[in-house]
Each structure stands twice: as structure tokens, then as C-alpha cells.
C-alpha positions in Angstrom: 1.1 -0.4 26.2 0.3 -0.3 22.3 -1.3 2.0 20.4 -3.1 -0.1 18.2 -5.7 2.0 17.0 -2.9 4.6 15.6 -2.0 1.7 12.9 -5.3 0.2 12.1 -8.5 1.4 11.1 -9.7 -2.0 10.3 -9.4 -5.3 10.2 -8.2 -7.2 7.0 -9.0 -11.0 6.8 -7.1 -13.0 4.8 -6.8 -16.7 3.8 -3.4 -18.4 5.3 -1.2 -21.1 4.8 -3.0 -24.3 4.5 -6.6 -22.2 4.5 -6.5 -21.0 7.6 -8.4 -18.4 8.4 -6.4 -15.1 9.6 -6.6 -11.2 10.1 -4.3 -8.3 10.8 -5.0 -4.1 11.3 -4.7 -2.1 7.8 -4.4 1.5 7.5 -3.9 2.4 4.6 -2.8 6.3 3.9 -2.0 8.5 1.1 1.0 11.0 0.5 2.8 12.4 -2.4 1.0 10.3 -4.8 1.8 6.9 -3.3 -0.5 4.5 -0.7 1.3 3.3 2.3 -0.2 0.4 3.4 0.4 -0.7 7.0 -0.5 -4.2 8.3 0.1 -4.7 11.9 0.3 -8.4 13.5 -2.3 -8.9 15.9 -0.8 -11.7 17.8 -3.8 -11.6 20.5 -6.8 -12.2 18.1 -5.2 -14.1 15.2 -5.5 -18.0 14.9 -3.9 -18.1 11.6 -0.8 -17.3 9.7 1.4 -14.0 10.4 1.3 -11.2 8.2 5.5 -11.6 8.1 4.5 -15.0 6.4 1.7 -13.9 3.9 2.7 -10.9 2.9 3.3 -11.2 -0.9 -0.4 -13.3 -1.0 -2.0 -10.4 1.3 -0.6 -7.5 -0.8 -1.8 -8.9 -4.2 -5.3 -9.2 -2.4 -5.3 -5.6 -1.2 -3.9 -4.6 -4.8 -7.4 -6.2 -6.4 -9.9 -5.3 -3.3 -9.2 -1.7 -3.2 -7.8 -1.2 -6.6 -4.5 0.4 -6.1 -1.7 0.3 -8.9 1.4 -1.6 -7.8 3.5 1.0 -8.8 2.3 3.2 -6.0 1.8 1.1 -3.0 4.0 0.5 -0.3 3.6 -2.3 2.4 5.0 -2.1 5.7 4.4 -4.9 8.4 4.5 -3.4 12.2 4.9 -5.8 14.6 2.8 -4.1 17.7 5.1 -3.6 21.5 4.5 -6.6 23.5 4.1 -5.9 27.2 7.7 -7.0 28.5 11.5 -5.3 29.0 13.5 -7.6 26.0 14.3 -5.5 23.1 12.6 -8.3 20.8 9.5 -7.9 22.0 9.7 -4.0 21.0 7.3 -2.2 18.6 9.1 -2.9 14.7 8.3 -1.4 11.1 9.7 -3.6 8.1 9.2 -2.3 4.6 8.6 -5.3 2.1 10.6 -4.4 -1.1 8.8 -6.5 -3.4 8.8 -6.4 -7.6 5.3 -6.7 -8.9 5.8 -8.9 -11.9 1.8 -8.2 -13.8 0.5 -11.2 -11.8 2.3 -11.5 -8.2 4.5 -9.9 -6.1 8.3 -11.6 -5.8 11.7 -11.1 -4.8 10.7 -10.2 -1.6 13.1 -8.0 1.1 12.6 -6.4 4.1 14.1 -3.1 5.0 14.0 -1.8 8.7 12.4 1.5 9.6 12.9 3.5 12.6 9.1 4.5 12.7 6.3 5.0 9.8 5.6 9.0 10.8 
């Protein structure tokens, strides 16, 4: 089962493609001078679009709403264990390299983690 509350310590709404309204989990934690940010899916409550999608959109949002510098904020996406045996369906962290160009995040990349701790 997943522990969800381990990854989120609230819930970030956000507007997606097309308007839609959608949310994800955000912890947010400092080390060494730098904010990890982590957004988890939350397949189970959210109508709208992924966080997979969105991510370039959501992290310029957090960026102004909590006024972090670009420079030192990281994003990682977790995709939560669903309950079955396929390896797909397994609990994933993916670190979006992005370039932060003054306005908007681009070039986007994602990097594979074993596990955020």
C-alpha cells in the first residue's frame, strides 16, 4: 500500500490543459541550500491533467506562490505504488531537468531516481 502522507503535506491545485481543474501532493523540503520539491500524482482524486503533463506550468507556479529562486529548486514527480504485481504499476521518482530561462521553465528532461531519501 502507499505511503502517501510521507510525500505530501498538502495539496497543490493547479489549472490544466484546456482549464481543467487538477491537484497533486507537494512536499516541499530544504537541504544544503537547495528546495526539493516533490509532486506526487494522485491518480484516485484528480479529474484533471497529470503532473507528468504540467510540470513546467506547475513549477513556474510554485516558483511565484512560495517565492523560491529557480536556481535552487528542484522538482521531482513520484508516481505513488498502485495496488497490483506489474512492475509499471511500481512506486517511481523522475527528476525534471529543466533550464529556467527568466520567464519559464524549458528544455525539459527526466532523470530516473532510485528513491528521493
Amino acid at each position: 500500500m502507499d505511503n502517501q502522507d510521507k510525500y505530501t503535506r498538502e495539496v497543490f491545485y493547479f489549472s490544466g490543459q484546456w482549464e481543467m481543474p487538477s491537484h497533486c501532493g507537494i512536499l516541499k523540503e530544504e537541504r544544503d541550500g537547495m528546495t526539493y520539491v516533490i509532486l506526487t500524482e494522485m491518480y484516485e482524486t484528480n479529474p484533471g491533467s497529470s503532473v507528468t503533463s504540467m510540470i513546467e506550468t506547475i513549477a513556474k507556479d510554485i516558483l511565484s506562490i512560495y517565492g523560491m529562486d529557480p536556481g535552487k529548486a528542484e522538482f521531482i514527480v513520484r508516481t505513488p505504488m498502485r495496488n497490483a504485481h506489474y512492475t509499471f504499476y511500481a512506486e517511481t521518482f523522475y527528476r525534471a531537468l529543466m533550464k529556467w530561462d527568466g520567464e519559464r521553465f524549458t528544455g525539459l528532461e527526466w532523470e530516473k531516481m532510485e528513491d528521493f531519501r
